[in-house]
N, C-alpha and C positions, 0 to 999 in steps of 0.2 A: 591162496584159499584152498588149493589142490593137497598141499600139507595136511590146513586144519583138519577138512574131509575126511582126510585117511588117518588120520590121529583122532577124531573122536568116531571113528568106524574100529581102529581098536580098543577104544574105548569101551565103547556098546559089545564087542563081544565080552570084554572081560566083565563088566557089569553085569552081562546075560548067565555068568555061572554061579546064582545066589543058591548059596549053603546057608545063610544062615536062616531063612524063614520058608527051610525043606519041611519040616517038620509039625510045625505052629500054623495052626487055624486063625489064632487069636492074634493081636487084635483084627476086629472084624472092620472094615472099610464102608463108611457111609451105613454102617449098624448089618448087611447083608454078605458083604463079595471079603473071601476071605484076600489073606495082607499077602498071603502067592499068588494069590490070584493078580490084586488089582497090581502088585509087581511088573507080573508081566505082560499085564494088557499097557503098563504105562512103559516098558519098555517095547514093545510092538507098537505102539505109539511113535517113541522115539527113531525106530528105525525107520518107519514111513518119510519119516520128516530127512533122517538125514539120509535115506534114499532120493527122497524131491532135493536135497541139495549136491548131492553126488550127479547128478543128472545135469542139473545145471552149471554147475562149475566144474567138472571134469568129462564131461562129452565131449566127442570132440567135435571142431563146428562145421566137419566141410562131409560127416558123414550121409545126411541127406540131399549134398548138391548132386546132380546128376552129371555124370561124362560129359563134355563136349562131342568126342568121338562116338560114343552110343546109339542109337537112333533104334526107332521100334519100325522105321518102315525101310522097305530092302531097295538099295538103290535104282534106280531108274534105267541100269542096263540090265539087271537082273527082273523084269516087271517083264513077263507075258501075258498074252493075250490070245 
């Protein structure tokens, strides 16, 4: 799944260099939002998404367990009073 991630993550960048509707207002999207527009709101779309799947299948899983060795309190020969 780590593959597909990173294959349509190049994907989405090369899709994100749209020349051909640099130009063109028209056609209009839902009668208002012009066709660059709604382009890139459905490609900032996509990337959300395949951010939320990067996350999930390529994090890795032991980065929020905490130390064994760690500790927030100072050992009990180091404790004065």
């Amino acid at each position: 799944m780590r593959r597909l991630v990173i294959l349509l993550l190049v994907l989405l960048a090369i899709l994100h260099q749209d020349f051909w509707y640099w130009d063109s207002i028209y056609p209009l999207v839902l009668g208002f939002i012009p066709i660059g527009l709604a382009y890139h709101i459905g490609i900032s779309i996509t990337a959300g998404i395949l951010w939320a799947l990067a996350v999930h299948y390529c994090w890795p899983k032991d980065v929020d367990v905490p130390d064994e060795s760690f500790t927030t309190e100072a050992p009990a020969a180091e404790v004065r009073r």
